[in-house]
C-alpha positions as CSV (number, residue, x, y, z in Angstrom):
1,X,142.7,85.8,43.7
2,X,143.0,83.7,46.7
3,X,141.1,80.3,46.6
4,X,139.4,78.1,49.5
5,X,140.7,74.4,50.3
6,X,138.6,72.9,47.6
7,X,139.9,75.0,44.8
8,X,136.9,76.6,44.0
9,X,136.7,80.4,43.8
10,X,134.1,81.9,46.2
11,X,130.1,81.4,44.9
12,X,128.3,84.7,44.5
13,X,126.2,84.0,47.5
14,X,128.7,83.3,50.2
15,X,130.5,86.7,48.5
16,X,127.1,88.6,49.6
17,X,127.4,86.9,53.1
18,X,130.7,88.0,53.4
19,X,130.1,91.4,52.7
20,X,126.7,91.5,54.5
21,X,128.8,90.4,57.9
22,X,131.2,92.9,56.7
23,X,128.7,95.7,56.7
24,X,126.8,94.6,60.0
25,X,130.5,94.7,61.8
26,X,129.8,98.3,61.0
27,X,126.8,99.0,62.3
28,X,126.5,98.5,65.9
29,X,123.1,99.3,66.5
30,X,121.6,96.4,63.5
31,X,124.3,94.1,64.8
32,X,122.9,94.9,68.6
33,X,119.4,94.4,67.6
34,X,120.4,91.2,66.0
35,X,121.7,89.5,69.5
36,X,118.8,91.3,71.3
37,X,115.9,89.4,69.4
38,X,118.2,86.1,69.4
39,X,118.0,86.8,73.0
40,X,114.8,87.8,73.2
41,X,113.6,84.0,71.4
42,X,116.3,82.4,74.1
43,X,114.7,84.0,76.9
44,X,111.3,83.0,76.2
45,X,112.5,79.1,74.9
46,X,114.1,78.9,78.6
47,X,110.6,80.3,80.3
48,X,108.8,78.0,78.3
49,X,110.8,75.0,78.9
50,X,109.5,72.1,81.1
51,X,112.5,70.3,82.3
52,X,114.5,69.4,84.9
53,X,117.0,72.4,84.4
54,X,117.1,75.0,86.9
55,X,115.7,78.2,85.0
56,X,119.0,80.0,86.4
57,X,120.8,77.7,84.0
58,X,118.3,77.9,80.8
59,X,118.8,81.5,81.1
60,X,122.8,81.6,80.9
61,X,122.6,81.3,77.5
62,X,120.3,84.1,76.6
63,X,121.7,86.6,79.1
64,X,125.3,86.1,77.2
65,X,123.3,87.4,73.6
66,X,121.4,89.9,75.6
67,X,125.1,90.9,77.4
68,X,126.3,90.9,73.6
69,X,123.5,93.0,72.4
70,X,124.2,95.8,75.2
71,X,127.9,95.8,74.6
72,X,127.5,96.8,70.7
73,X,124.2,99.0,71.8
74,X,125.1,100.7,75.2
75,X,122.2,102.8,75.1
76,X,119.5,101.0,73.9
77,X,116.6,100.7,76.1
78,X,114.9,98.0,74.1
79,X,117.8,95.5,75.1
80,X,118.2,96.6,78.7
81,X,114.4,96.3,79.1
82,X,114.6,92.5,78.1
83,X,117.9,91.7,79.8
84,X,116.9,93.2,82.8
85,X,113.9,91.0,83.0
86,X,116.7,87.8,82.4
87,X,118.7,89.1,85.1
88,X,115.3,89.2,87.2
89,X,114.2,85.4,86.6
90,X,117.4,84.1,86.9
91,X,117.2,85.7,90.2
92,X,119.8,88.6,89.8
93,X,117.3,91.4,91.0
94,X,120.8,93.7,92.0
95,X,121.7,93.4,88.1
96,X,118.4,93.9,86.8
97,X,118.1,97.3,88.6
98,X,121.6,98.3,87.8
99,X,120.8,97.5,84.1
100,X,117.4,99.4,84.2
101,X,118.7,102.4,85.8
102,X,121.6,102.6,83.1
103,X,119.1,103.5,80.6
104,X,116.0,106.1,80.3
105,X,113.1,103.9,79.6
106,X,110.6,104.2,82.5
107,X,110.5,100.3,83.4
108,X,109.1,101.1,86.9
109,X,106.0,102.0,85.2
110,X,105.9,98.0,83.6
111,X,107.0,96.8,87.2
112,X,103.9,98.5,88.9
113,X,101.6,96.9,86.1
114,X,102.6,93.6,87.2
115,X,101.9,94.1,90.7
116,X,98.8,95.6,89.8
117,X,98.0,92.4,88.4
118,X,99.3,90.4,91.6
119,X,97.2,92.6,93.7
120,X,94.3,91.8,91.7
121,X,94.8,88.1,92.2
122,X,94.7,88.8,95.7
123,X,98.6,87.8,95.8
124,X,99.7,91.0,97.8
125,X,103.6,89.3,98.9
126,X,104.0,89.2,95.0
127,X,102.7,92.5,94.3
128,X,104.8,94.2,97.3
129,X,107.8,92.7,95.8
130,X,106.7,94.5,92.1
131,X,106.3,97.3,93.6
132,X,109.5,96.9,95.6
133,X,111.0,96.6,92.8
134,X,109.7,100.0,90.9
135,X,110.3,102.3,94.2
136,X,114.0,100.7,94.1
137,X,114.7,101.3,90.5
138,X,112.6,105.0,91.0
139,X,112.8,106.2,94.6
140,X,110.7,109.1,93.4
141,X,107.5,107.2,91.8
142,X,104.8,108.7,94.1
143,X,102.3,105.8,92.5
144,X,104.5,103.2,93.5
145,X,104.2,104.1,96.9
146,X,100.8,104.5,96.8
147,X,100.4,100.9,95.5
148,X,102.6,99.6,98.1
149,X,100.6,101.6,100.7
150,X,97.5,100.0,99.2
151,X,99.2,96.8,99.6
152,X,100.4,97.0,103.1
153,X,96.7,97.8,104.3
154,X,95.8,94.5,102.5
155,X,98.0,92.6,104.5
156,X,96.8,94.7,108.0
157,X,100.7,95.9,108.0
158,X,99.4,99.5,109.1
159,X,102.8,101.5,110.5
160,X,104.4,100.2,107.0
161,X,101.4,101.2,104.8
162,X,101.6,104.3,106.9
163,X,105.3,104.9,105.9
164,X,104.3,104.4,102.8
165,X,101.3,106.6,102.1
166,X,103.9,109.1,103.9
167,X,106.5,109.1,101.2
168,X,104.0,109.1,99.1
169,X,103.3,111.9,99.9
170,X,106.3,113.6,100.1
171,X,107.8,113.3,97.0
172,X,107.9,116.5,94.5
173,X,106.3,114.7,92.1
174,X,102.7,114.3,93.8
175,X,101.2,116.7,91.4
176,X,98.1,116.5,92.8
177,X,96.5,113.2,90.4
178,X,95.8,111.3,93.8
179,X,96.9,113.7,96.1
180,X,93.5,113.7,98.0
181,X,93.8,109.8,98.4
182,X,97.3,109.8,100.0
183,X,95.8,112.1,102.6
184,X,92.4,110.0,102.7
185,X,94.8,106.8,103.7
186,X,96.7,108.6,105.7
187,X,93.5,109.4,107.9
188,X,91.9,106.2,107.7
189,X,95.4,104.5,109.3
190,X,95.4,107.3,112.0
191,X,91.8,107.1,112.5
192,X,90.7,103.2,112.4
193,X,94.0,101.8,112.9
194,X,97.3,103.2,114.6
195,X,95.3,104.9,117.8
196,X,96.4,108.7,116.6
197,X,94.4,111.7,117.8
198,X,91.4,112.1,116.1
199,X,92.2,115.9,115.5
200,X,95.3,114.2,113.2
201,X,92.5,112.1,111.6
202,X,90.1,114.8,111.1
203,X,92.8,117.3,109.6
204,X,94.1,114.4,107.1
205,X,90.3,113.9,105.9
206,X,89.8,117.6,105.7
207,X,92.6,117.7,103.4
208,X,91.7,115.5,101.0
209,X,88.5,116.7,100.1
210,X,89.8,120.0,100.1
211,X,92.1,119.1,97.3
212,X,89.6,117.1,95.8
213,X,91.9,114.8,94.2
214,X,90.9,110.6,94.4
215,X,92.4,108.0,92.4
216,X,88.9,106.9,92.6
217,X,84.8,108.0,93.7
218,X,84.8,105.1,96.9
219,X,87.7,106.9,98.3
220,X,86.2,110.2,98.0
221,X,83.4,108.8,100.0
222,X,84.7,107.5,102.2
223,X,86.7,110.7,103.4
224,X,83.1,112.2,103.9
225,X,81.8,109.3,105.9
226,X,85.1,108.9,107.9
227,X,85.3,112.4,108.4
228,X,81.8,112.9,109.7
229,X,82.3,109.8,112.3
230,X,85.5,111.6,113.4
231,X,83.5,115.0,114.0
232,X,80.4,113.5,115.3
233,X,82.8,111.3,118.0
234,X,84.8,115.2,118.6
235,X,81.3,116.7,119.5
236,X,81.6,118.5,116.1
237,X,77.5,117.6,115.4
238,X,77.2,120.2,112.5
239,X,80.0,118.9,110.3
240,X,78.9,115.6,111.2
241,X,75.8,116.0,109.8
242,X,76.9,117.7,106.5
243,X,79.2,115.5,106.0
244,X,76.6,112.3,106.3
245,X,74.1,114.6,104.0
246,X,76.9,114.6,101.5
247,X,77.4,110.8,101.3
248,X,73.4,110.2,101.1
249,X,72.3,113.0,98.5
250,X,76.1,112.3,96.4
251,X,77.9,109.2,96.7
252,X,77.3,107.0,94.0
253,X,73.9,105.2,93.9
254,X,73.3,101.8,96.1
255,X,77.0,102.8,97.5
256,X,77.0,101.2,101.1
257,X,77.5,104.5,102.9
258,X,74.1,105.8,102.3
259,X,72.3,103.5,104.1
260,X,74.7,103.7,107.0
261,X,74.9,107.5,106.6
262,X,71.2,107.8,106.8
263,X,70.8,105.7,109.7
264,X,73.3,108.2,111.9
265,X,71.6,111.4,110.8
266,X,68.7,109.7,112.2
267,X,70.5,108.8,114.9
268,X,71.8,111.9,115.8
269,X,68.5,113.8,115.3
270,X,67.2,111.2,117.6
271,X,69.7,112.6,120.3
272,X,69.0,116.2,119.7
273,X,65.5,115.1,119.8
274,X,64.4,115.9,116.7
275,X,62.3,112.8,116.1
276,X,60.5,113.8,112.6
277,X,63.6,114.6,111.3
278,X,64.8,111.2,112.5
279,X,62.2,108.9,111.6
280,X,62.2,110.4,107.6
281,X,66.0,109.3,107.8
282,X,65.2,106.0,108.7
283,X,63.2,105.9,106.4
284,X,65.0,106.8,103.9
285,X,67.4,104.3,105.0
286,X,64.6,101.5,104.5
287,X,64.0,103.0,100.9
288,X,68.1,102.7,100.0
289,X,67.9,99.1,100.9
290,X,65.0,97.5,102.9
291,X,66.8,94.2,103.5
292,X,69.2,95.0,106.8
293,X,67.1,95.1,109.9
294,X,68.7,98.2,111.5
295,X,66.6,101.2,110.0
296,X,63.2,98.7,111.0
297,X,64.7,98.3,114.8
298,X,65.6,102.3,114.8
299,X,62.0,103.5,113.6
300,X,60.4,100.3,116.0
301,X,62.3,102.4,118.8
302,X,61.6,105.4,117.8
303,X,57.8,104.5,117.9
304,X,57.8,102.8,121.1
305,X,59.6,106.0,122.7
306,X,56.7,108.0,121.2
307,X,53.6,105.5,122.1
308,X,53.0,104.9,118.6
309,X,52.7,101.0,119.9
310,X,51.2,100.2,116.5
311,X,53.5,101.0,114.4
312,X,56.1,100.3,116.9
313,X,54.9,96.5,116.5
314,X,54.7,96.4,113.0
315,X,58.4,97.9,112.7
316,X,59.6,95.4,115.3
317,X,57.4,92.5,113.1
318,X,60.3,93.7,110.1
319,X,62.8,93.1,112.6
320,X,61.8,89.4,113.7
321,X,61.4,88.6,109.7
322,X,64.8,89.3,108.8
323,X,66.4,88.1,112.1
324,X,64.2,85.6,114.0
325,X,66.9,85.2,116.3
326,X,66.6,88.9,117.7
327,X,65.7,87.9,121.1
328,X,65.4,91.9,122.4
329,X,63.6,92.7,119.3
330,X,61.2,89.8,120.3
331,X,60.6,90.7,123.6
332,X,59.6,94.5,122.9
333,X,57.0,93.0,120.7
334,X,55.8,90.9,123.1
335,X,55.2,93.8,125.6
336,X,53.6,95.7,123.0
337,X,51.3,93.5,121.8
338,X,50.3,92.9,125.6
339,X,49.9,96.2,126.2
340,X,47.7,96.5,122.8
341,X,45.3,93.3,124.0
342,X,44.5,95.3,127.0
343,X,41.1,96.7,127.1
């Protein structure tokens, strides 16, 4: 038996090293793991680190044990996952893709949680750039586009969160989950926004509420308020109305439509002269939330119209205690009660 330089045989324990090395250099996979957790611990020691090193730098070291771990574990998505992310913050975003894509692990899905959590800190350039990031890696993530789409309206970029909504749409995948609110965006940016025909708008909004298919209940009623402005403004004065009826009687309660919803139906049957019709809308307004000062000035309007000076003065009264500085509001109250001091 050979002997080391001190003329000692070898102990027991370095014998079990030996042939615990011996055994790893067999197994790819344990060794692979190995290097991915060392790199792993590297990774997060360089994040964590507080000095004066550029964090390209502090990460050389772990991306070489995460490059080592992939080389003896091609196919582990585990260790591209990680080195992906140290190609990322060391500000190799081509590598990071390229290493992502090499594997089957659905990292877009992780990419579009963190710019969900950008976008909820109101940090929409961060959160386009997560989401950049997952429609780069996967081209056909429907939900990434959507989120961008979201984003772009955020940041009043309407022809690129119109693109966006677009593809969205597009792609096979849209299995119907949020079909509906791809459509309801793409009306909104037609109809508020980008000047289109309303009869593009109107179709869009149709759509969605055909399919019935929201990411979530405010976009749902939204497409029935938007859709029933669109109509009213196209002369359409029957949807229009079903569609407001819809947001009052079904939208979620103290949802902001209903107020607003209630005070066109009354305007509208104020128009088609229908004036009992419209004052119990107004009122029905006041009931859904008494503070604003519209439903007050409508019914105050309403009663004026109709000689009702009474209640026409006590309506306009409302009006002058929520907004004092309603000058027109004023002034119909001081005709009225003129005319009322008259014997």
């Amino acid at each position: 038996m050979h002997k080391i330089s001190s003329g000692r045989f070898l102990s027991p324990l370095w014998a079990w090293v030996i042939l615990a090395l011996l055994f790893l250099a067999t197994r790819p996979p344990v060794t692979g793991s190995l290097w991915r957790n060392m790199g792993a611990v590297a990774s997060n020691q360089a994040l964590s680190a507080g000095d004066a090193v550029s964090l390209s730098l502090r990460l050389a070291k772990p991306t070489r044990l995460l490059q080592q771990a992939m080389r003896l574990n091609p196919q582990s998505a585990r260790t591209a996952r990680v080195l992906g992310y140290a190609y990322l913050w060391g500000a190799r975003e081509a590598d990071a893709l390229r290493t992502w894509q090499a594997v089957s692990e659905k990292v877009s899905e992780e990419l579009i949680r963190w710019g969900d959590i950008a976008h909820s800190r109101a940090a929409y350039t961060d959160a386009l750039h997560w989401y950049g990031l997952a429609t780069n890696l996967e081209p056909s993530s429907a939900y990434a586009w959507y989120k961008t789409g979201l984003t772009q309206e955020k940041q009043s970029h309407w022809a690129l969160a119109l693109t966006a909504f677009t593809t969205a749409l597009s792609l096979e995948q849209t299995n119907g989950a949020f079909i509906s609110s791809l459509y309801f965006h793409i009306g909104w940016l037609k109809h508020r926004q980008l000047g289109y025909a309303l009869d593009e708008a109107i179709q869009s909004y149709t759509d969605a509420l055909r399919l019935n298919a929201f990411a979530d209940t405010d976009e749902q009623v939204q497409a029935h308020f938007n859709l029933a402005e669109a109509s009213w403004k196209m002369g359409n004065v029957q949807s229009a109305v079903e569609q407001y009826e819809w947001v009052v009687t079904q939208a979620p309660v103290s949802f902001w439509g209903q107020y607003t919803a209630s005070l066109q139906l009354g305007r509208i049957f104020v128009l088609q002269g229908e004036l009992h019709a419209a004052e119990a809308q107004f009122l029905r307004a006041i009931g859904i939330d008494e503070q604003p000062k519209w439903a007050f000035r409508q019914l105050a309007s309403l009663y004026e119209d109709a000689g009702r000076l009474k209640e026409a003065a006590a309506m306009y009264q409302q009006v002058l205690l929520r907004d004092s500085g309603d000058t027109e509001a004023a002034a119909h109250l001081s005709q009225i009660e003129a005319a009322l001091s008259r014997p």
